[in-house]
MARZATI-646822 format. One line per 2 residues: number of its first residue (from 1); their letters; for each residue x, y, z of C-alpha. Coordinates in Angstrom, 3 decimals. Layout:
N
NUM = A = X/Y/Z  ... .
This chain:
286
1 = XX = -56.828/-21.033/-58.526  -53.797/-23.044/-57.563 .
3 = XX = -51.394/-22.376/-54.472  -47.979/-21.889/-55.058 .
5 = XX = -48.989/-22.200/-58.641  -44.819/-22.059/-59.797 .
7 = XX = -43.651/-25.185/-57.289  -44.188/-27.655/-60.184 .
9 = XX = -40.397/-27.389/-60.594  -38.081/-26.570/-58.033 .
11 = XX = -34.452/-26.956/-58.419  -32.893/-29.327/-55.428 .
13 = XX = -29.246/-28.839/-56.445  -29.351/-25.205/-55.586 .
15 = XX = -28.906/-23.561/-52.152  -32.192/-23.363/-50.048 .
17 = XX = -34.260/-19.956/-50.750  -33.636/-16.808/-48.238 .
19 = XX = -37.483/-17.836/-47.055  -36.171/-20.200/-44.922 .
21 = XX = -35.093/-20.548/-41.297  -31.083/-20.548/-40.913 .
23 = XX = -31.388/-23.914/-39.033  -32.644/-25.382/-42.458 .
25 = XX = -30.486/-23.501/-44.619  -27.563/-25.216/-42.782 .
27 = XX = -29.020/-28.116/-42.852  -29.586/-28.048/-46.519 .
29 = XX = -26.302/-28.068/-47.394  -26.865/-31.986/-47.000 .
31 = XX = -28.226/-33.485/-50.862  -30.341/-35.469/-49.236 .
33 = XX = -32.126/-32.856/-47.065  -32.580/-30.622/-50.304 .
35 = XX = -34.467/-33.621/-51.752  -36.806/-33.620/-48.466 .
37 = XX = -37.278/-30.209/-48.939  -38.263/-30.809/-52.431 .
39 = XX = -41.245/-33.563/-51.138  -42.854/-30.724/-48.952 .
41 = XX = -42.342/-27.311/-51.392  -43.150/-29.086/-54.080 .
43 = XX = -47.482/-28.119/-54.472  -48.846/-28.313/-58.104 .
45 = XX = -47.800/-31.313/-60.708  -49.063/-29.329/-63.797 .
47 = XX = -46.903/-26.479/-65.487  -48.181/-23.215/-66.824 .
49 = XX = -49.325/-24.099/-69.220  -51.070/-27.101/-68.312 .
51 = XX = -53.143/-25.652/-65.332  -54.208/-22.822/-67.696 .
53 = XX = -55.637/-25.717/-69.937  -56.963/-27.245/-67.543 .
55 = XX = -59.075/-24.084/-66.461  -56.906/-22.568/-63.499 .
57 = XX = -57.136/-18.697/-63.622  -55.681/-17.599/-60.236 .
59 = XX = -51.931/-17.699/-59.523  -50.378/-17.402/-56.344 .
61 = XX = -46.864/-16.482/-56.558  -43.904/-15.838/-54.197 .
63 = XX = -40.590/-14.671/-55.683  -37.099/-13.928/-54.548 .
65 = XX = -33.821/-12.682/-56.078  -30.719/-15.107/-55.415 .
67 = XX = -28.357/-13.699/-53.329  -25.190/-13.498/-54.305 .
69 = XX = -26.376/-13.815/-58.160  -25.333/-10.984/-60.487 .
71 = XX = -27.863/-8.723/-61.940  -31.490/-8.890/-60.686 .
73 = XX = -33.189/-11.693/-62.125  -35.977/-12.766/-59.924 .
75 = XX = -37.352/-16.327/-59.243  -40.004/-17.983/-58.004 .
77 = XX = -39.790/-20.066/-54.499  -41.222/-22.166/-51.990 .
79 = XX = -38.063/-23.336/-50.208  -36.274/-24.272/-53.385 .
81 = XX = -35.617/-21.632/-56.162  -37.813/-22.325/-59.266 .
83 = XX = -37.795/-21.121/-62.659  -37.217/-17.648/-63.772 .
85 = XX = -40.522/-15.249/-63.439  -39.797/-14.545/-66.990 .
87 = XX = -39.768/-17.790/-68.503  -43.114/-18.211/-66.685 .
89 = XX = -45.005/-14.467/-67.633  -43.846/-15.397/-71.645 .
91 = XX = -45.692/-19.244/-71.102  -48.789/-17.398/-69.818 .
93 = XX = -48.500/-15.136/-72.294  -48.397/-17.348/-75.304 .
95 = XX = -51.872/-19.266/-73.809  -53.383/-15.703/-73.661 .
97 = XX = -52.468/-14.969/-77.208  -54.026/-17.753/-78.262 .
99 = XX = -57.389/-17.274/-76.873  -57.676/-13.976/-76.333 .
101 = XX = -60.939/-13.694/-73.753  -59.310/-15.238/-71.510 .
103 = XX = -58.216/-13.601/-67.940  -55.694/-14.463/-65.629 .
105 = XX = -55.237/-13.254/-61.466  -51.533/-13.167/-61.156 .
107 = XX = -51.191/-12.879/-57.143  -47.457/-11.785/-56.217 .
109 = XX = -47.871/-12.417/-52.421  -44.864/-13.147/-50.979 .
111 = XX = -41.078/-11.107/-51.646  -37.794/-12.614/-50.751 .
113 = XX = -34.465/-10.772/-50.981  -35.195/-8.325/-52.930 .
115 = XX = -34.505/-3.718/-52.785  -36.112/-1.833/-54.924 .
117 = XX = -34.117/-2.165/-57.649  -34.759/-5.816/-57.930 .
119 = XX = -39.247/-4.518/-57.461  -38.667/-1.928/-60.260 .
121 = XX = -36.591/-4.878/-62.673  -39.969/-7.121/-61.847 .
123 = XX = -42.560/-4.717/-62.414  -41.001/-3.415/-65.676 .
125 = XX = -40.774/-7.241/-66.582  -44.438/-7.781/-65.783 .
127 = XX = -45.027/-4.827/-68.234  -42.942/-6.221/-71.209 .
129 = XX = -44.646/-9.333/-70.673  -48.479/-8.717/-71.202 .
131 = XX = -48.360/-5.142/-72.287  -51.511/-3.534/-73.173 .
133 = XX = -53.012/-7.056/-71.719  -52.475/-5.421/-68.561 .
135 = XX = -55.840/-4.138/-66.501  -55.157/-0.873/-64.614 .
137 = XX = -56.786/-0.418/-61.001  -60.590/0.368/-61.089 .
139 = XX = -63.233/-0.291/-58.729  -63.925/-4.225/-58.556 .
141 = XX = -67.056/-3.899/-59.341  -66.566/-2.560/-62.818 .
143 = XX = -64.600/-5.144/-64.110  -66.932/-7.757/-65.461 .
145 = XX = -65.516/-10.085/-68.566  -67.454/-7.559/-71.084 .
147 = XX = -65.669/-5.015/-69.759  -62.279/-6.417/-69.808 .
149 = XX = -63.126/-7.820/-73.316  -64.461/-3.901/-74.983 .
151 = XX = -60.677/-2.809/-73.407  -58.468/-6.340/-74.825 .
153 = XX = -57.245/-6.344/-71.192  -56.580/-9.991/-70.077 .
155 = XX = -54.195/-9.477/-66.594  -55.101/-8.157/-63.484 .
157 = XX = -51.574/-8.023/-61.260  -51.927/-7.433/-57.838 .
159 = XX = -48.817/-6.729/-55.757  -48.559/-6.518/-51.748 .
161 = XX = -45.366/-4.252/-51.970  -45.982/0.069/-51.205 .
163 = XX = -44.642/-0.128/-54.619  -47.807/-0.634/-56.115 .
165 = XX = -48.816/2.470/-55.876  -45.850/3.869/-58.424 .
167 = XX = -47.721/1.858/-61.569  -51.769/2.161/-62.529 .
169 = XX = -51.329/-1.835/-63.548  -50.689/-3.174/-59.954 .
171 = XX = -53.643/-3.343/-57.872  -52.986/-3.619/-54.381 .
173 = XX = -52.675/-6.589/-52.076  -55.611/-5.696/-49.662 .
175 = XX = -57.828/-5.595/-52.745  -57.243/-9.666/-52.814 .
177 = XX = -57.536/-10.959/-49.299  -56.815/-14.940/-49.047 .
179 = XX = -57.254/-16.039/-45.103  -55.067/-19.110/-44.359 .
181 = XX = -55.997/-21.535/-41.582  -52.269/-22.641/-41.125 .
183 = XX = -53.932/-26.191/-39.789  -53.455/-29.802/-40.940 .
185 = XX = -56.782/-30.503/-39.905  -59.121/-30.953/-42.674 .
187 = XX = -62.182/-30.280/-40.411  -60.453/-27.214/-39.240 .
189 = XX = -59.747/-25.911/-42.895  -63.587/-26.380/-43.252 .
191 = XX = -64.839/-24.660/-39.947  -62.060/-21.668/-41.023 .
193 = XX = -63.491/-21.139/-44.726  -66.889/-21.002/-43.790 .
195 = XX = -65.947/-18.164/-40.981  -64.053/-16.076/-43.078 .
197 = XX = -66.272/-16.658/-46.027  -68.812/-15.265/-43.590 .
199 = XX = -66.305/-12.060/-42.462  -65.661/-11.196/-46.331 .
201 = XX = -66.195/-8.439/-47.815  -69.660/-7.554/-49.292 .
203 = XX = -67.572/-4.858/-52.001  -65.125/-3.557/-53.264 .
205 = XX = -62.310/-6.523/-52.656  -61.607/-9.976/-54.350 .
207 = XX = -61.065/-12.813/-51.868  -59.295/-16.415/-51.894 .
209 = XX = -60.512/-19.502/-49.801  -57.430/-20.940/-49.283 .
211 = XX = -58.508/-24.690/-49.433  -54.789/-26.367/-48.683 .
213 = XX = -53.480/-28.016/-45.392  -50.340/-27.161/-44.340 .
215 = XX = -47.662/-29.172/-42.687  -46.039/-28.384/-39.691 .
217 = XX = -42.545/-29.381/-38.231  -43.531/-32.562/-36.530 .
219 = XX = -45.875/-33.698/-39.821  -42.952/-33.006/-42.063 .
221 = XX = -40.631/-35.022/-39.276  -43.428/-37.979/-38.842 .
223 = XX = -43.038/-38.021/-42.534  -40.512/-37.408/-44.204 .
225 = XX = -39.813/-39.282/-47.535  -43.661/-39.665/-48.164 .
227 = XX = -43.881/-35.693/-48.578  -47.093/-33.494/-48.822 .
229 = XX = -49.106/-34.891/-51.567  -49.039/-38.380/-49.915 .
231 = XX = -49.330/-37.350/-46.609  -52.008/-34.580/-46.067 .
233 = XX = -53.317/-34.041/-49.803  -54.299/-37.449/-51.391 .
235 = XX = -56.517/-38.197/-48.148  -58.224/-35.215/-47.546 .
237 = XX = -58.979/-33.584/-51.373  -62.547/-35.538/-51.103 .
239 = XX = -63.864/-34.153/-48.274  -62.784/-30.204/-49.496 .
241 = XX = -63.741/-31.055/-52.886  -67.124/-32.070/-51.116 .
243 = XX = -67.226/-28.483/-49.475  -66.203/-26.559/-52.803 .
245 = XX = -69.808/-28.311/-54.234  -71.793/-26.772/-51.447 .
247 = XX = -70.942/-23.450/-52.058  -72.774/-20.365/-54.008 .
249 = XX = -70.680/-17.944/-55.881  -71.320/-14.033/-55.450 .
251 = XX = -71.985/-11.701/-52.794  -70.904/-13.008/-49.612 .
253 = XX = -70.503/-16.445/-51.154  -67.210/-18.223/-53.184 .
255 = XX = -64.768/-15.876/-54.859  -61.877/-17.372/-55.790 .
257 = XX = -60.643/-21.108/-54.825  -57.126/-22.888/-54.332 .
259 = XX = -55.817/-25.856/-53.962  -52.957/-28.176/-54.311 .
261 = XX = -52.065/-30.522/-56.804  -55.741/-28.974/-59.042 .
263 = XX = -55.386/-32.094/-61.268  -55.851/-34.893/-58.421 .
265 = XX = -59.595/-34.026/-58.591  -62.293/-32.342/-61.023 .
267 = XX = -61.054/-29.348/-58.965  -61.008/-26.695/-61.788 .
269 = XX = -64.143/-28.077/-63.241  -66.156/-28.386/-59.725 .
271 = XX = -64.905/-24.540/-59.606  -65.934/-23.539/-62.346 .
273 = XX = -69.517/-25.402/-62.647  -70.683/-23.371/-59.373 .
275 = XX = -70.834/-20.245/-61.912  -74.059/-21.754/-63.366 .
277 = XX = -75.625/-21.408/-59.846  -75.161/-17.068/-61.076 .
279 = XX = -76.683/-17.980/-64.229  -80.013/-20.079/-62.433 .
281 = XX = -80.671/-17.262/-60.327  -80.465/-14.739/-63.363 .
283 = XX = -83.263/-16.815/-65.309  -85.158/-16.789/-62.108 .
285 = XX = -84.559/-13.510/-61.909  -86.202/-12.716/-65.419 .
């Protein structure tokens, strides 16, 4: 998975997004500041399209409506307004065309600005998008790749609004719990995903190890034209790339994994390798 899979491209000539503090907004009113802004929101170099190629499965999205914008169009952000959540539900769509046994996580996490009205104008996007693609709500369990193959379903939405509960194609939020250690301290990060790897749930839920450091006022201050990838992601990718090879997938072990910038490392690939640790201990098994 990738966090804040949309930031690729954020637009710095807009106003600031309504998740930020006033002070900033303010502040942001200042080109230059909206360019800082840009250094630290800015998470993932590859588009869409590119991080599905690349083998990225898991999306973590936060979305907003602008304010003061007529009709309802909705966004994403991470301090900066991206593109539209259409544009980017038709690119993922297109990749799934093309290889159909494929599946995609899309994780709407975070909502900004937005009623009902602008929920209901999402959801019935989300719907025109991927269609029958769509996977309704079933017990996690269940849904293995052969049985989301037999049904052609290729999308599993889950979306922490009450909302959810109004469409059978939006599984909740608590069914995909993703801990975040809020530290810049690489050691930290570690010590925190092996705790709550260790507090997961044996059934019934997904679950995300966050593996991303994130900046806090003084960091961004200390640095402020070398932005995150220079500052806290270059140096410390290694060692949680290191940790992401230790781990077992399954019960009680690795679920789901993001990270920032997915390309600077084998990240996807280290991911994805771990699965034939399932497949050595079904031969064993046998």
């Amino acid at each position: 998975g990738s966090h804040d899979s949309f930031s690729y491209w954020v637009d710095d000539k807009s106003p600031v997004g309504p998740d930020q503090a006033t002070a900033i907004k303010r502040l942001a009113r200042i080109s230059l500041v909206r360019k800082i802004i840009k250094k630290w929101s800015v998470t993932q170099n590859l588009t869409f399209k590119e991080q599905l190629e690349g083998g990225i499965r898991y999306f973590d999205l936060r979305v907003s409506s602008k304010p003061g914008e007529i009709g309802q169009e909705i966004y994403f952000i991470h301090g900066l307004f991206g593109i539209k959540v259409w544009d980017g539900l038709k690119e993922m769509n297109s990749f799934l065309e093309q290889h159909p046994k494929e599946v995609i996580f899309l994780d709407f996490n975070h909502f900004y600005a937005m009623d009902d009205s602008h929920h209901h104008f999402l959801i019935n996007r989300i719907r025109s998008a991927f269609e029958s693609k769509l996977c309704c709500v079933e017990c996690v369990e269940y849904v293995t790749l052969l049985y989301m193959w037999e049904k052609k379903h290729q999308v599993l939405i889950f979306y922490h609004h009450p909302l959810y509960q109004e469409y059978p194609f939006l599984w909740p939020g608590n069914k995909m719990p993703a801990p975040w250690a809020n530290t810049t301290n690489v050691h930290k990060l570690l010590q925190f995903l092996e705790t709550t790897l260790g507090e997961r749930s044996r059934y019934g839920t997904f679950h995300v190890s966050q593996a991303i450091l994130t900046p806090r006022v003084k960091t961004i201050a200390r640095h402020l034209i070398s932005g995150l990838k220079n500052t806290l992601v270059h140096r410390n990718l290694p060692m949680i790339l290191n940790w992401v090879k230790e781990q077992k997938p399954g019960v009680m072990g690795v679920n789901i994994i993001t990270s920032d910038f997915v390309e600077l490392v084998d990240f996807a690939a280290t991911v994805i390798a771990l699965n034939d640790l399932l497949l050595e201990e079904d031969e064993t098994a046998t």
